[in-house]
C-alpha positions, -999 to 999 in steps of 0.1 A, spaced: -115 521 -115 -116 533 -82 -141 522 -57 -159 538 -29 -168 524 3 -186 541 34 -159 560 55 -168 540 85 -147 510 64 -118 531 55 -100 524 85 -97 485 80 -101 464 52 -134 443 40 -116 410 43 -133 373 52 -116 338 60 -136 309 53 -130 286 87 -115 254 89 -150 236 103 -174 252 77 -144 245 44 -150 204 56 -186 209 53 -184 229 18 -159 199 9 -188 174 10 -216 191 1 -230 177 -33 -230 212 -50 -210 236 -22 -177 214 -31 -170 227 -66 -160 261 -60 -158 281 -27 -141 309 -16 -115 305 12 -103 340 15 -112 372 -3 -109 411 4 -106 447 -10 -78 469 1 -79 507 -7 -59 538 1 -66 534 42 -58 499 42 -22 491 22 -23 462 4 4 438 10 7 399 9 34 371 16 15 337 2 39 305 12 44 276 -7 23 250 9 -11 274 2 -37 248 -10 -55 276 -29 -52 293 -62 -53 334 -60 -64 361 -78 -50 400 -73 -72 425 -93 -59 457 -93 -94 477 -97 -69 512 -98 -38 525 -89 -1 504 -93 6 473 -79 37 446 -80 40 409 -75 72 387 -69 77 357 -76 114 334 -76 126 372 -66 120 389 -99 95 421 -94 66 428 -122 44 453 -121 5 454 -119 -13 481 -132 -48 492 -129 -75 472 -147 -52 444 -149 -57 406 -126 -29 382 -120 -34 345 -111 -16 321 -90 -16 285 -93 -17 261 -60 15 256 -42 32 288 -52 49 310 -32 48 351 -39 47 385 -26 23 411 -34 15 445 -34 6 484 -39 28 506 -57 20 535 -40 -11 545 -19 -27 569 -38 -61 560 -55 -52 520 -52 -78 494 -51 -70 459 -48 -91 425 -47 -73 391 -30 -90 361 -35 -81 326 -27 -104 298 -40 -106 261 -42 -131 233 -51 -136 205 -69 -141 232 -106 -114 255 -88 -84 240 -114 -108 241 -148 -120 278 -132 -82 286 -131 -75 275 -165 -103 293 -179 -95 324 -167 -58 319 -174 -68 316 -213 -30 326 -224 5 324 -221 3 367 -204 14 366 -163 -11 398 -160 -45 396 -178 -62 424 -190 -101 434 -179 -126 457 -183 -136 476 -152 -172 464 -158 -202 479 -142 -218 456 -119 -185 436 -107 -183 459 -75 -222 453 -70 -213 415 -70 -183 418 -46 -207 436 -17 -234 412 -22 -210 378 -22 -193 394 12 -225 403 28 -237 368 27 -202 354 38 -205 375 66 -235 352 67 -220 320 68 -236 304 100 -267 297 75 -254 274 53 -277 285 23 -264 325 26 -228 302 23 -242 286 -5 -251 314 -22 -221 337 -16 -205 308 -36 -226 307 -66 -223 344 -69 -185 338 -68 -192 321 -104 -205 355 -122 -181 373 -106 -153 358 -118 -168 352 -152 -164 389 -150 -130 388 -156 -125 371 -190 -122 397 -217 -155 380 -241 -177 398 -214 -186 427 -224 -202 463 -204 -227 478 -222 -229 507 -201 -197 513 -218 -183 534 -246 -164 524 -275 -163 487 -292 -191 472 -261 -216 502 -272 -213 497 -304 -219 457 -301 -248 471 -278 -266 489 -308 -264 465 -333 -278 436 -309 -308 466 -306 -307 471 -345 -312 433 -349 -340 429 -323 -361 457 -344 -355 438 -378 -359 403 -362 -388 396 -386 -362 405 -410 -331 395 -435 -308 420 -428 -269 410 -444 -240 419 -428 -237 453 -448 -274 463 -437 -263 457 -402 -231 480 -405 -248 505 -421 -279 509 -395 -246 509 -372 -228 536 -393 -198 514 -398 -177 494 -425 -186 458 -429 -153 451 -423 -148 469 -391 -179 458 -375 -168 417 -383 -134 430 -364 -154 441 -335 -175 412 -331 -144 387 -333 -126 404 -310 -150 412 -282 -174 381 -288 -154 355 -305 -179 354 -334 -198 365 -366 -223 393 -364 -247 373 -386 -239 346 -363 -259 365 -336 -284 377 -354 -292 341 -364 -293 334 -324 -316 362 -317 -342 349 -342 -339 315 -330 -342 325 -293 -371 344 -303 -386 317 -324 -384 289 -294 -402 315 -279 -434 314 -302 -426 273 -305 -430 269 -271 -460 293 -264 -486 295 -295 -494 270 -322 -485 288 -351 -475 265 -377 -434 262 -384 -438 277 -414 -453 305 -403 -432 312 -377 -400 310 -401 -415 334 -423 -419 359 -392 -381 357 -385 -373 366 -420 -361 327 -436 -373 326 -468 -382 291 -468 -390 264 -436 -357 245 -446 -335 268 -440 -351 279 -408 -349 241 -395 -314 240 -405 -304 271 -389 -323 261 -359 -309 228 -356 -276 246 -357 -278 265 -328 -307 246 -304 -292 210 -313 -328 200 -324 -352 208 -349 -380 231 -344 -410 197 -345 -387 181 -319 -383 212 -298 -425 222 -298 -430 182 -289 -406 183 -255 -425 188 -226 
């Protein structure tokens, strides 16, 4: 996906360096200290993307190649980067980077640390592939401008602050569960049915309804749902009705019963059961916490 920046920042790239002062005071703030961003920028076209990272770098790094061709070296053997694709470094590891060619590139370089920075590493590193897969999502570009607009910010400690927690959606962005439903395809179609299931909340709808509403195989749509969510269709029709039904527990005094009955269980039992399930507490319990 190639990105588009004001021509008066064509010339040089959008790049910031968190400084040496302002990283001790992030290292002992209570919240600042589990993940902060110690370097980040986005290279185009008029600004070639190349970078030598040494050995005793105290940060992990992440090159997203937003479009374009990229490579990466590392113990002298070349790979290749291609657009829509993010590779990960770990601390203390040496490598070269850069464009394939300068025609419609876009690259991201990130360097991160913090006291999370290790379990944010391993969660985004979720296999055994050197370059990762990721949806060009609609939004993550958004995110970048506003996290370096507040960096640029960084005297104020709270614009710091918040640059930071930003940094936590966007790279959440990145793991392939997430997905765009300004999208086509497999996200669109796990768009429709979460509208198909809102309009039949008060319902029962099996698994077959669903794909029907949807105009798909049963089958097909359980594929999509594993793949892109990591679970069951019904599964999230059952947390829709539950969200919904915490909603009316918290806000009216509509007897339990009653309020299963409106989000299609047949009986209060298996309501309970089901909301235990998924809010860790039963429906009584949950109206009675303050």
């Amino acid at each position: 996906m190639q990105e588009n920046f004001p021509p008066s920042q064509k010339s040089i790239p959008l790049t910031w360096i968190l400084p040496a002062r302002l990283r001790s005071l992030l290292d002992k703030h209570p919240v600042g200290k589990n993940l902060y961003i110690t370097e980040i920028g986005f290279y185009n076209e008029q600004v070639f993307f190349e970078k030598d990272v040494f050995k005793n770098n105290p940060d992990y790094v992440l090159i997203y190649c937003a479009g374009g061709t990229g490579w990466y070296k590392t113990d002298s053997k070349k790979h290749d980067l291609r657009a829509n694709h993010f590779v990960l470094f770990p601390r203390k590891t040496s490598f070269q980077a850069g464009a394939g060619s300068a025609r419609q590139c876009s690259f991201y370089f990130i360097k991160f640390n913090g006291a999370v920075s290790k379990d944010m590493y391993e969660y985004l590193h979720h296999d055994d592939k050197a370059e990762i897969p990721t949806p060009p999502l609609v939004g993550r570009t958004a995110q970048f401008r506003d996290i370096m607009h507040h960096l640029d910010l960084m005297e104020n400690i709270e614009n710091l602050l918040y640059a930071n927690f930003r940094f936590y959606s966007f790279l959440g962005s990145f793991r392939l569960t997430v997905f765009n439903y300004m999208k086509k395809g497999t996200d669109n179609i796990i768009e429709r049915c979460i509208i198909i299931m809102k309009e039949h909340i008060n319902q029962n709808l099996t698994l077959e309804e669903i794909a029907n509403k949807a105009c798909l195989s049963a089958s097909y749509l359980s594929a999509i749902f594993k793949q892109k969510t990591h679970y069951s269709p019904i599964r999230l029709y059952a947390s829709l009705k539950i969200q919904r039904a915490s909603q009316l527990l918290k806000a009216t005094k509509t007897p339990v019963k009653q309020i299963a009955a409106e989000m299609g269980y047949t009986d209060q039992y298996s309501f309970s059961r089901s909301f235990k399930q998924i809010m860790g507490i039963s429906p009584k319990k949950f109206r009675e916490q303050k």
